[in-house]
C-alpha positions as a Markdown table, in Angstrom:
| # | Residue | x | y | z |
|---|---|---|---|---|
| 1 | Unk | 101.6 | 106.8 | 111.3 |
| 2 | Unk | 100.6 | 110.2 | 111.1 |
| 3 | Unk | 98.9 | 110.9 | 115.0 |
| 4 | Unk | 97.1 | 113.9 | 113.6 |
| 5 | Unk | 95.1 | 111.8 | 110.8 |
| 6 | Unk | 91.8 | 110.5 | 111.7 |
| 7 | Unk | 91.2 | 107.2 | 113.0 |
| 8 | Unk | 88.3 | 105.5 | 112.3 |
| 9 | Unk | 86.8 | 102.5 | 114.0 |
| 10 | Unk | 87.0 | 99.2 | 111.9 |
| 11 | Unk | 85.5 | 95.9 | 113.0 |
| 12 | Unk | 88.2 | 93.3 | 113.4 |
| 13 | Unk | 87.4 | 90.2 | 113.9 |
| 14 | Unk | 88.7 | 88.5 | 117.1 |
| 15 | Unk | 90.6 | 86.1 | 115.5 |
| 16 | Unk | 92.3 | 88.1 | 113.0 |
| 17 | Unk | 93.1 | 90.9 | 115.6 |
| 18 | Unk | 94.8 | 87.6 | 117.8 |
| 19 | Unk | 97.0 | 87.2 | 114.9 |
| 20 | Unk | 97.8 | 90.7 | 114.5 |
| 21 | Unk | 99.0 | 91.2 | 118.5 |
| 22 | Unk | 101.0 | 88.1 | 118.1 |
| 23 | Unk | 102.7 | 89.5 | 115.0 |
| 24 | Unk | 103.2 | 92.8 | 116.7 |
| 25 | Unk | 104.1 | 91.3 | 119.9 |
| 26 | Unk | 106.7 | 89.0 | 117.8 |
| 27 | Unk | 108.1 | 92.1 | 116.3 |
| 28 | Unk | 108.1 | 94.2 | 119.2 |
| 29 | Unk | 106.0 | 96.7 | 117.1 |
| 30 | Unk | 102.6 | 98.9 | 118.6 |
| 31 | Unk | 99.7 | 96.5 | 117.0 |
| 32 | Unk | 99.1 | 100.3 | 114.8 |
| 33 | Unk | 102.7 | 99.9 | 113.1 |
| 34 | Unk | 101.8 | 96.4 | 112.4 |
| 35 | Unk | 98.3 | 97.3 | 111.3 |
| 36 | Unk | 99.4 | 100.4 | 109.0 |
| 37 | Unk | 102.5 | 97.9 | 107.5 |
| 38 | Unk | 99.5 | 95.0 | 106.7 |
| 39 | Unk | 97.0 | 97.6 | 105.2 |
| 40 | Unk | 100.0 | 99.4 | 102.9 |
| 41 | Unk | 101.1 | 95.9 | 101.7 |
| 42 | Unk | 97.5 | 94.8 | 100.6 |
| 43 | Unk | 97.0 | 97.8 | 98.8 |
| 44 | Unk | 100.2 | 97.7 | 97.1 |
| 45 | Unk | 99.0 | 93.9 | 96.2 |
| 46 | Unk | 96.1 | 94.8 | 94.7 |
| 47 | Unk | 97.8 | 97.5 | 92.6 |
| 48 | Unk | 100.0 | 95.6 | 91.1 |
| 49 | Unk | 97.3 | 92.6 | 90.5 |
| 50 | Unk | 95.1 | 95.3 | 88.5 |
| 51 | Unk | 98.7 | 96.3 | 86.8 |
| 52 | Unk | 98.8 | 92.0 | 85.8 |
| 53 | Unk | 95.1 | 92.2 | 84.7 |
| 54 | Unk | 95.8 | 95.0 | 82.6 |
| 55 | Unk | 99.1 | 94.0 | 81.0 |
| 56 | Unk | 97.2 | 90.8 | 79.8 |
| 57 | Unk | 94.1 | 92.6 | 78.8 |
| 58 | Unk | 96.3 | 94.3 | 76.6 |
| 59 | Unk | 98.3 | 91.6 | 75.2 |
| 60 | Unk | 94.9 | 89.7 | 74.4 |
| 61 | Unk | 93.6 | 92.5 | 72.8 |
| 62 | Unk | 97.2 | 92.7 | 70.4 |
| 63 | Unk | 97.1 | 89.0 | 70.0 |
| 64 | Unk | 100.3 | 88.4 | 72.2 |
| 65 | Unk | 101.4 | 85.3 | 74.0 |
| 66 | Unk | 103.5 | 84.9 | 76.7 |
| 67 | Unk | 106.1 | 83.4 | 74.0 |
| 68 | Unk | 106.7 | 86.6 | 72.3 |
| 69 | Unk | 107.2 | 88.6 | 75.5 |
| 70 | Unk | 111.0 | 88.1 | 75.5 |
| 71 | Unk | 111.2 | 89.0 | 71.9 |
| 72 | Unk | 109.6 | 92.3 | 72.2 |
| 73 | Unk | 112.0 | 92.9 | 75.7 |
| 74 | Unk | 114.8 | 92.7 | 73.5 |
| 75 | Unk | 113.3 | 94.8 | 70.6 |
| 76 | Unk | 112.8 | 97.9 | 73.0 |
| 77 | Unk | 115.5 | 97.4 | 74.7 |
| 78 | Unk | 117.7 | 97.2 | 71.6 |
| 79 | Unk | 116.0 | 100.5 | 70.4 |
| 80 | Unk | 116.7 | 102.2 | 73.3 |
| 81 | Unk | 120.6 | 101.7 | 73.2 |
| 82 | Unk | 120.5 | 102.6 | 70.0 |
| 83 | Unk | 118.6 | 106.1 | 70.2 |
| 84 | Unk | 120.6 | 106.3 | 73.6 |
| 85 | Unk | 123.9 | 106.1 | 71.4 |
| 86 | Unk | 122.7 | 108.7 | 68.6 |
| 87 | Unk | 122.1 | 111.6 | 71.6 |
C-alpha cells in the first residue's frame, strides 16, 4: 500500500472490522494489508461478474445456448491454428 496515497475514513462496522483483525492477526498481516487484499479481490469479483453478465447478454441477443459454446471454442480455435500455420 502506497503510504503517500490518501486515506480516507470509512465506517466499518464493529463486527466486520472483528473479523478483519482476526484475519490479519491469523496471517500475521497489518489489518491495512489485509484490508487493501479484501477490497482488490471484491473489485476484481465484480469485474468479472459484469464480464458474466455481459457474455450472456450477448449470447441472448445472438440466440446462443450454453450447448453451442463448445462448438464455437473449437471453431475459433480451429481457425486460429490454421491462419497460425499459413504465417
Amino acid at each position: 500500500m502506497d503510504p503517500d496515497a490518501a486515506s480516507p475514513t470509512l465506517p466499518i462496522p464493529p463486527v466486520l472490522l472483528a473479523q478483519i483483525k482476526q484475519a490479519a492477526d491469523e496471517e500475521h498481516r497489518p489489518v491495512a494489508e489485509v484490508l487493501e487484499d479484501l477490497i482488490e479481490r471484491g473489485l476484481e469479483e465484480r469485474r468479472w461478474q459484469r464480464s458474466v453478465a455481459y457474455g450472456q447478454a450477448r449470447a441472448k441477443a445472438l440466440g446462443l445456448i450454453e450447448s453451442d459454446v463448445h462448438g464455437l471454442i473449437a471453431d475459433v480455435r480451429l481457425e486460429r491454428r490454421q491462419e497460425q500455420a499459413r504465417d
